[in-house]
N, C-alpha and C positions, 0 to 999 in steps of 0.2 A: 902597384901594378900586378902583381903577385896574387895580392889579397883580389882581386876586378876578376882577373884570370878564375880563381876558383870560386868565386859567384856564380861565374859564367857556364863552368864546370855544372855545378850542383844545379842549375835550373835544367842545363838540359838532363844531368843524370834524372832528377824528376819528372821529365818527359818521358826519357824513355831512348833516348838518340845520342849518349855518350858509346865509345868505341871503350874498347878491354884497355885500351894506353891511358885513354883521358881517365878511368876508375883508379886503375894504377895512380897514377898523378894525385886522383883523391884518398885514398889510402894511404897513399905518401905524408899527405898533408895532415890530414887526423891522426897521422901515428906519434906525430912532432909532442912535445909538450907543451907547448905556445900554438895555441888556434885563439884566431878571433875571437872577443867576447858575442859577438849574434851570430855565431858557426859554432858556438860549443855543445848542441844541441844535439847536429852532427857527430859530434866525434864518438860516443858509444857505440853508434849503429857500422861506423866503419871498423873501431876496433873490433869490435864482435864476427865484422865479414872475415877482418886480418886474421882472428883466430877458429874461425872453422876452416879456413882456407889452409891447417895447418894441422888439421884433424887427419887422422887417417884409422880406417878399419884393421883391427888389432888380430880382432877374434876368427879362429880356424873353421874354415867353410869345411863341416862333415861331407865327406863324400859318399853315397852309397851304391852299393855294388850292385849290378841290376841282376836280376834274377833270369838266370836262360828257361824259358817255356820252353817244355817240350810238346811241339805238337803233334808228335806224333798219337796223341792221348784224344787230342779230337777226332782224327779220322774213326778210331776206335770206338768213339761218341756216338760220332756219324753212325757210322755201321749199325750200331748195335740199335738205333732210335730208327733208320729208316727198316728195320728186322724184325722190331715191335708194329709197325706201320702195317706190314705187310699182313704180320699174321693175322693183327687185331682188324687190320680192314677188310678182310675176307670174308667176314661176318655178312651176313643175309639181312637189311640197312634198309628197306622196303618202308619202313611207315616211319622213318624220322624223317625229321621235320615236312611233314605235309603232301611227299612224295607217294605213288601209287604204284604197287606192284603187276598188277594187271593192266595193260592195254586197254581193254574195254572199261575198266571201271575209270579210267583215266580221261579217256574218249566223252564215256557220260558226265560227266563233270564241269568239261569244258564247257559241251554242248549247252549245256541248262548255265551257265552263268554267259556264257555268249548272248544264249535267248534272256536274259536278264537285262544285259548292257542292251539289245536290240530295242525292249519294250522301254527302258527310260530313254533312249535317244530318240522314240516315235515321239512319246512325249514332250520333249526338247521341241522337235522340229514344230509341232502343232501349236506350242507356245508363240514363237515368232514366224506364224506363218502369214501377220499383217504386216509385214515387211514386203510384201511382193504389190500392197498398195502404195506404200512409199514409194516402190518404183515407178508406177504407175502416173504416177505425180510427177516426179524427178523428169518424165518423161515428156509429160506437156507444159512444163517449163521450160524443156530443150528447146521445141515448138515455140514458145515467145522470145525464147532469144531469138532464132533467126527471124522472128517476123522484125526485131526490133534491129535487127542487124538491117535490113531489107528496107527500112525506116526512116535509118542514121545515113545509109545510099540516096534516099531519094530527096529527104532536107539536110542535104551535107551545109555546113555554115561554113 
């Protein structure tokens, strides 16, 4: 009866669906010195549970001391990085990167690459300018639908 019972035990512990009592029970029973001849197979893997279960961490967890920042050291930082900004920015910056100090020579520039984009967009437009006969088409197709609509009215079946 005994021996049925911890059959029964060990299929479901292999499934996956014994409860912490029914393991107990099994550990119980592996720890005996009499196990079944076709359960002695078993009994390592429970002894081994029996003695980790009995382990315990010895070694001293260091603790270390956290270090107080002071931040007052960044404001200082601060200061002193936005005080280089100021000076070093005041510099006369006129032809970095691709900017124009003058007004009018700024003006010219646009102008002529405006008239640049103007002359390839003529070109664009004059490429699909046979698209206005597609319409033209699309148009007296309209025109046989409704004559075929006017059609399906007069031999309705």
């Amino acid at each position: 009866m005994v021996l049925d019972n911890i059959e029964k035990l060990l299929e479901k512990y292999e499934n996956g669906e014994t409860i912490l009592k029914e393991e107990q029970q099994l550990k119980n029973y592996f720890s005996q010195e009499t196990v079944a001849p076709h359960l002695e197979m078993y009994k390592p893997m429970f002894q081994y549970f029996l003695g980790n279960q009995k382990e315990q961490f010895t070694k001293d967890v260091p603790l270390k001391n956290k270090k107080i920042f002071n931040y007052k050291w960044i404001s200082v930082a601060a200061v002193a990085v936005l005080m280089l900004g100021f000076y070093f920015g005041q510099q006369d910056n006129c032809n970095d990167l691709g900017t124009y100090c003058e007004p009018e020579e700024a003006l010219n520039e646009v102008s002529k690459q405006l008239a640049m984009i103007s002359g390839h967009f003529n070109k664009g437009t004059q490429a699909v300018s046979y698209l206005g006969e597609v319409d033209k088409g699309t148009a007296t197709l309209g025109y046989l639908n409704e004559i075929e609509n006017s059609t399906s009215i007069i031999f309705k079946k």
